[in-house]
C-alpha positions in Angstrom: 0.0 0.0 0.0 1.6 3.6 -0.5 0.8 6.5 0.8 -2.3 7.9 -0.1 -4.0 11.8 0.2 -6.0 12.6 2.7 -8.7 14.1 0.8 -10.6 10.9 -0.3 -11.0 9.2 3.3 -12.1 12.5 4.4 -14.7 13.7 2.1 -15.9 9.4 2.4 -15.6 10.5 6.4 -17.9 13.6 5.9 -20.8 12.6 3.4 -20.9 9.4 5.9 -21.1 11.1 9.2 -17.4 9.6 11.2 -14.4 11.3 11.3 -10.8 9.8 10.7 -8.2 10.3 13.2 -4.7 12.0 12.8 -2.3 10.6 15.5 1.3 12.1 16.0 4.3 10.4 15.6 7.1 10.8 17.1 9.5 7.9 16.8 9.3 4.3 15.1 7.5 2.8 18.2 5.0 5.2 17.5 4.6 5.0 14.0 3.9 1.0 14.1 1.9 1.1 16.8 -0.4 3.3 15.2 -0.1 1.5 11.7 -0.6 -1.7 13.5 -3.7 -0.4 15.7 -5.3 0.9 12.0 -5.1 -2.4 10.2 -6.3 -4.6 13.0 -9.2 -1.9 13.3 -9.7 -1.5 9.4 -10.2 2.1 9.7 -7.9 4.8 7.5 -5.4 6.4 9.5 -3.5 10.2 9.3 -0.1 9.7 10.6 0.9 13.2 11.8 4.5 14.9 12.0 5.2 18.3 13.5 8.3 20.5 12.2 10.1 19.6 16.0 9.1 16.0 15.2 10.3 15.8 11.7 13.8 17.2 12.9 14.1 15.0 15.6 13.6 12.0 13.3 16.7 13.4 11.0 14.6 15.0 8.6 10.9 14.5 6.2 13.0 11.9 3.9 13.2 9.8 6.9 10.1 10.0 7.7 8.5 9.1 4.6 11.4 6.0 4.4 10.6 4.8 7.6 6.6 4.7 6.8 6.5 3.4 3.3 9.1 0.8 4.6 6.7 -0.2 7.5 3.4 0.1 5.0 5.5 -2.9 3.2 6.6 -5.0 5.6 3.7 -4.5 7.7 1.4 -5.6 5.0 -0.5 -2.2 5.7 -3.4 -2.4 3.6 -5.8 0.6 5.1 -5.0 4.0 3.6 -2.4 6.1 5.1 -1.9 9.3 4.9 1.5 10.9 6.3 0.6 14.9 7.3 2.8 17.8 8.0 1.0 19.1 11.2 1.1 23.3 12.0 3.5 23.5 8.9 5.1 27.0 8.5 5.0 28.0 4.8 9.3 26.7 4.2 8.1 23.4 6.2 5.3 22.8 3.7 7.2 23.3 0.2 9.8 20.7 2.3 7.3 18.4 2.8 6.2 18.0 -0.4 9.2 17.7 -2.1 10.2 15.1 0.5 7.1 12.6 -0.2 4.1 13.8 2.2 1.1 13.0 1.1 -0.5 16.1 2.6 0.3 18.6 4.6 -1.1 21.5 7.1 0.1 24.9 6.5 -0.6 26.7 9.3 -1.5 30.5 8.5 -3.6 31.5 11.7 -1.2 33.8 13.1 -1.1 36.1 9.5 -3.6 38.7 8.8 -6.1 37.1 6.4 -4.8 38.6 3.5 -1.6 36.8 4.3 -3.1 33.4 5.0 -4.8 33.7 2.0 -1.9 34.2 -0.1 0.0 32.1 1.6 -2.3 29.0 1.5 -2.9 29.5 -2.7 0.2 29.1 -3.3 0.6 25.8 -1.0 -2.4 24.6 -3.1 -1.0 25.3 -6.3 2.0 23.7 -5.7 0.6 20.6 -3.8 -1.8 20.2 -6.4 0.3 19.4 -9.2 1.5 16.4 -6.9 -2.1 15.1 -5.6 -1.6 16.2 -1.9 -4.0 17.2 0.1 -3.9 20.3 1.8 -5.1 21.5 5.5 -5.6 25.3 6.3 -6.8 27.2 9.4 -8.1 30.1 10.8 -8.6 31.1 14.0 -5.4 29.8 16.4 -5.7 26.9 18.4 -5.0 27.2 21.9 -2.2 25.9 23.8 1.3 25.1 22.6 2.1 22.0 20.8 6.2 22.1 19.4 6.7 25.2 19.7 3.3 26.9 17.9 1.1 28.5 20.4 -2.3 29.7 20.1 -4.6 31.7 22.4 -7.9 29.6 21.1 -9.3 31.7 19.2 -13.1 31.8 18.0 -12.7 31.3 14.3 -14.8 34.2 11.9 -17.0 31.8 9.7 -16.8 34.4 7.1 -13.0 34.1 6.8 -13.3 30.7 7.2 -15.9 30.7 3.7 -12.5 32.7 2.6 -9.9 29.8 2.9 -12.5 27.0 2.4 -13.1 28.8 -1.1 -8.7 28.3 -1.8 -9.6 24.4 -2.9 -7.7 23.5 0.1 -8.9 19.7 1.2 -9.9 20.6 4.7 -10.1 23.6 7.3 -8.9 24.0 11.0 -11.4 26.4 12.4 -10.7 27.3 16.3 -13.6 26.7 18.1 -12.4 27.0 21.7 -10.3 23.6 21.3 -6.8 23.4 23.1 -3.6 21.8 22.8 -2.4 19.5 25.7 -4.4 18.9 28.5 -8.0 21.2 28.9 -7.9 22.8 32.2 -10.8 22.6 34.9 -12.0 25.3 34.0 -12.5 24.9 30.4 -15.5 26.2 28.4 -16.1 23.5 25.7 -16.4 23.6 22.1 -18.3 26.2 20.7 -20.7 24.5 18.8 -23.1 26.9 17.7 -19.8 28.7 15.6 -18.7 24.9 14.6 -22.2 25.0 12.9 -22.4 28.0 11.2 -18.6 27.6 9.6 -19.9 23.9 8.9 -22.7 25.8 6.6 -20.4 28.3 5.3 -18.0 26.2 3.8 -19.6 24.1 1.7 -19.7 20.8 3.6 -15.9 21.2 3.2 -14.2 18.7 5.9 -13.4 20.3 9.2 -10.2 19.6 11.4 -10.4 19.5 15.4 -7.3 20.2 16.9 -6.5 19.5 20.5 -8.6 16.0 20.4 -7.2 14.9 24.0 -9.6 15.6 26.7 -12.5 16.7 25.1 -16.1 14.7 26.3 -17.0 11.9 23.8 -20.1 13.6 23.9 -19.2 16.7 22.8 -16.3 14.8 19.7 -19.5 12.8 18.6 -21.8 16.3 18.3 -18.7 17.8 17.0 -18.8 15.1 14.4 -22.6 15.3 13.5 -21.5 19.6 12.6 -18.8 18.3 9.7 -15.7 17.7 11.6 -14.2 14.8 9.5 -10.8 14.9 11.0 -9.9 14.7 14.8 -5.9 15.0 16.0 -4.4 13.0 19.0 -1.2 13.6 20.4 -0.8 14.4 24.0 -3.3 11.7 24.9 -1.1 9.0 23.0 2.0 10.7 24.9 1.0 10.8 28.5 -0.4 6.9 28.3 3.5 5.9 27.1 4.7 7.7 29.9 2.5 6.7 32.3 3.4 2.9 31.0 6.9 3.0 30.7 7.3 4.7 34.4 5.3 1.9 35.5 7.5 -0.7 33.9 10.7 0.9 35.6 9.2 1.6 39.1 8.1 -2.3 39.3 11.7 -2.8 38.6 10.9 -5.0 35.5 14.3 -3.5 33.9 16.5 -4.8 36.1 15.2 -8.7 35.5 17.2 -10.1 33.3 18.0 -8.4 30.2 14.1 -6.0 31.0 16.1 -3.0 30.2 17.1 -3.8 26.7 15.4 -0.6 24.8 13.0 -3.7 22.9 11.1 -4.9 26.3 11.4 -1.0 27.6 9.6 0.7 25.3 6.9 -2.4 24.6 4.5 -1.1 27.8 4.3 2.3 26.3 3.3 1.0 22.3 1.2 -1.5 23.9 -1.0 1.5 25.6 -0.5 3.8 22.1 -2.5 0.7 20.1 -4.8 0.8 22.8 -5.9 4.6 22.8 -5.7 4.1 18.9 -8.3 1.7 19.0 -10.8 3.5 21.1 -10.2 6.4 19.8 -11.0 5.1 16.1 -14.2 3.5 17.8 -15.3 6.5 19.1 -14.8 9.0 15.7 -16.5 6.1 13.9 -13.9 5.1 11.5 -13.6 1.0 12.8 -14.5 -0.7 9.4 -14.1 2.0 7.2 -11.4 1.0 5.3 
């Protein structure tokens, strides 16, 4: 199987009423644990790759080896999609040229003129090559690698403005956060989710921050047009949480428990197990 865009699973996601999930990598642990978790589930998968993560992994050309070697010798037969995520303008061009198969440029912070600009010209260019292409307006809050966002309400009008680009799908800040959601969170503003849902021509939507938000309020969000949810920090604090487990029991220190191998198996044995739920729950389990 090879790498795929992200435009067909989504717009299959969005006339049918699930949403696909986009989970970070970060390393190869991660990467086949999620491409393992996605086959057993049947459901298409977005692997995604910040511009921190990409650098700590050498470089995009490594990343794109090291997933089309796994799609092969995994037998991966669900589409994949690999995804700059929050791509600076440089980041994108260097993602396309290294083999993504879509990518996020990530204009929220530009006046809308800017963004605008900005995001045609990603199009054009990603266009030629069949790769999808993820805009957004209205920051998302929180810090993820480096890009914070305040959480910003997203203008519908502006987002009818970059919807109208021919970009594949739009992150529209609706109150969402990166990281944890603290207690005294306000939820998702549905009632703008809605109204840039009608505005943009049943274009897919993108919810950023996925971890921590009610199942409730991701399954509402769904019915409103969002087609792609991310998970990172979820994925992130359950490998922790494993791995510290693993050590404090002292299972590294029994026989040879500390080789890197039986170290890190806790944490990608609790990454295919978010996976799974979370496919469950956004409804893409057998959609293959």
């Amino acid at each position: 199987m090879k790498l795929v865009s992200a435009k067909p699973m989504l717009e299959k996601a969005r006339k049918e009423g699930y949403a696909v999930g986009q989970f970070n990598i970060n390393n190869l642990e991660w990467t086949k644990a999620i491409l393992t978790a996605a086959q057993e589930q049947q459901s298409p998968v977005i692997l995604g790759v910040s511009e921190g993560a990409g650098k700590y992994m050498t470089g995009f050309k490594t990343v794109v080896n090291m997933v089309e070697g796994m799609l092969d010798t995994l037998n991966i037969t669900v589409p994949v999609a690999l995804h700059l995520d929050h791509g600076s303008f440089e980041g994108a061009k260097q993602c396309i040229e290294a083999g993504f198969s879509s990518v996020m440029f990530d204009g929220s912070h530009y006046p809308i003129e800017e963004n605008i600009a900005k995001t045609k010209e990603i199009v054009a260019i990603a266009n030629e090559k069949g790769i999808s292409v993820e805009a957004e307006v209205g920051s998302i809050g929180g810090e993820e690698d480096g890009v914070t966002g305040t959480g910003e309400v997203a203008d519908p009008e502006e987002c009818r403005m970059i919807a109208s680009l021919g970009v594949s799908m739009l992150a529209a800040g609706i109150g969402n956060i990166h990281g944890q959601y603290p207690e005294n969170w306000q939820g998702l503003n549905m009632e703008v989710l809605k109204e840039i849902g009608e505005t943009t021509n049943n274009i897919p939507l993108v919810l950023h921050g996925g971890t921590g938000i009610p199942n409730a309020m991701v399954t509402e969000a769904i019915s409103y047009g969002v087609s792609k949810i991310n998970v990172n920090t979820e994925c992130q604090l359950v490998f922790a949480a494993a791995t510290r487990a693993y050590i404090e029991s002292g299972q590294d220190k029994v026989g040879k428990g500390f080789d890197p191998r039986k170290l890190l198996k806790p944490g990608y044995d609790a990454i295919i197990k978010v996976v799974k739920e979370k496919m469950d729950l956004f409804g893409s389990t057998e959609k293959a």
